[in-house]
C-alpha positions, 0 to 999 in steps of 0.5 A, a space after each residue: 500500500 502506498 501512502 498519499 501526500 495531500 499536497 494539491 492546491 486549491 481554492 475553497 469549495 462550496 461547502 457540504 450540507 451541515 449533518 443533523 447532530 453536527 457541532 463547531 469545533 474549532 481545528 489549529 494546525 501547525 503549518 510550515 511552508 518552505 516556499 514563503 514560511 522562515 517559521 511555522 504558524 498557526 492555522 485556525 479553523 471552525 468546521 463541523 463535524 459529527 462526534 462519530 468522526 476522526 480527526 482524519 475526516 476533519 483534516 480531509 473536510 478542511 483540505 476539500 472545502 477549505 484550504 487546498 494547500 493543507 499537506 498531511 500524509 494518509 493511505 489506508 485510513 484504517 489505522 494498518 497503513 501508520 501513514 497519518 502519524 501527527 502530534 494531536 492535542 500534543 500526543 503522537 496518534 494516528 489520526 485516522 483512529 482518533 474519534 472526535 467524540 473522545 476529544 469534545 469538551 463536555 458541557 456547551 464548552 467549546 472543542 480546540 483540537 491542536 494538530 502538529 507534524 511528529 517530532 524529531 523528523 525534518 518538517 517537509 510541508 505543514 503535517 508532512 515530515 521526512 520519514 528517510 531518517 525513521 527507515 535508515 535506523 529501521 534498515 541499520 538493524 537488519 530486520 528480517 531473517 537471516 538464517 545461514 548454511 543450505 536452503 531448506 527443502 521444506 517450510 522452517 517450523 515453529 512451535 506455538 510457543 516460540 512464535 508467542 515469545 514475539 508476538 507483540 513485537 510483529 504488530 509494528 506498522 512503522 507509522 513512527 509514533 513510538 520513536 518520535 514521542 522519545 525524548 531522546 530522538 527529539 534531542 539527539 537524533 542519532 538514536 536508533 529510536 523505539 521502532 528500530 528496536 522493535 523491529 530487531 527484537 522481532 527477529 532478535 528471539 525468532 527461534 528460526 533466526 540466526 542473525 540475533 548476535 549480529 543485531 545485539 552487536 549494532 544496537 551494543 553501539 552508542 546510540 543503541 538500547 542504552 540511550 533509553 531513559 524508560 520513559 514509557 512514552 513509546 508504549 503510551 504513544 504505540 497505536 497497536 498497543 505493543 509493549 514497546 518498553 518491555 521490548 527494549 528491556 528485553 534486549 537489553 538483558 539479552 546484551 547483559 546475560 547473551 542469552 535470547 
């Protein structure tokens, strides 16, 4: 699947018929443009929308019939894509699962949802941010199977049991929310980052593996397991619900006990 930057510009359409059961909420989005902007602003805008929407539908309800020139990245909408990373309300979510309901403020009190790009990643245009420096520390940990000798003649087995010890970690999407919600990464990028660790100890205690010392050796180096602070945020921040710092702990001990 391949995601989609919405770049197009355009002028402001006619608007849609305004739902029954619609209330105004106000959108504020930060918006950077290397063409004319030397800094981000700030965007406002007052739109309706349902309860049951996600904050995808109010970005594509602005982009549609409010501002063409809004970028954001999005594919599958569907929450397996990981396309549509954004900081809202200052946490890193997918904005595509976050439903509008679970933002309103209660009462009559008006609703602002606040909209960023994901920290620690160069900002290409407004919610679009390069992804390049996510996918070389992603790339740098070998995440896939490394197995030596001849080719098997038949599928490798595995036991219901090894196939449980990385469960969770085979979840990941890289949609990134883990690793720009660290600390670490945002001050010192040269961090391999949460999801690049993720994607090591999925294969790292896959029983058909053989390529775990050789990853244990490039996250040992200085920008490996040890920069992490066990903040929690990456498992906060993980739209599937992994145990990312488990994970990362787990690797640790196997660096300090060379056992997986």
């Amino acid at each position: 699947m391949t995601a989609t930057a919405e770049t197009t510009t355009g002028s402001r359409g006619s608007q849609p018929p305004v739902p029954d059961g619609a209330v105004t909420v106000t959108v504020k989005i930060r918006r950077f443009n290397p063409e004319f902007d030397d800094e981000p602003r700030w965007d406002s805008f007052d739109i309706p929308a349902l309860p049951s929407d996600r904050v995808l539908n109010l970005l594509h309800h602005i982009k549609w019939y409010v501002d063409g020139t809004l970028t954001f990245r999005r594919s599958c909408a569907h929450g397996i894509c990981g396309s549509d990373a954004m900081r809202i309300n200052g946490v890193n979510r997918l904005a595509c699962k976050v439903l509008l309901k679970d933002l309103l403020q209660k009462g009559d009190k008006h609703t602002t949802i606040t909209i960023e790009p994901i920290k620690g990643l160069p900002v290409n245009k407004d919610l679009l941010v390069d992804m390049e420096p996510f996918f070389e520390a992603f790339r740098a940990v070998k995440p896939y199977l490394v197995t030596y000798g001849n080719e098997p003649t038949r599928e490798r087995i595995q036991s219901a049991a090894d196939r449980e010890r990385f469960d969770d970690t085979t979840k990941c999407i890289l949609c990134a929310c883990c690793t720009t919600s660290c600390p670490v990464y945002w001050t010192e990028g040269s961090y391999f980052g949460p999801a690049a660790i993720v994607s090591a100890h999925r294969f790292i205690f896959d029983s058909r593996d053989e390529g775990a010392e050789e990853r244990l050796d490039i996250l040992n180096d200085i920008d490996g397991v040890w920069r992490c602070r066990t903040t929690f945020n990456c498992t906060d921040a993980c739209p599937r619900g992994i145990q990312v710092t488990k994970a990362i702990q787990e690797v640790k001990r196997a660096l300090l006990f060379k056992r997986v």
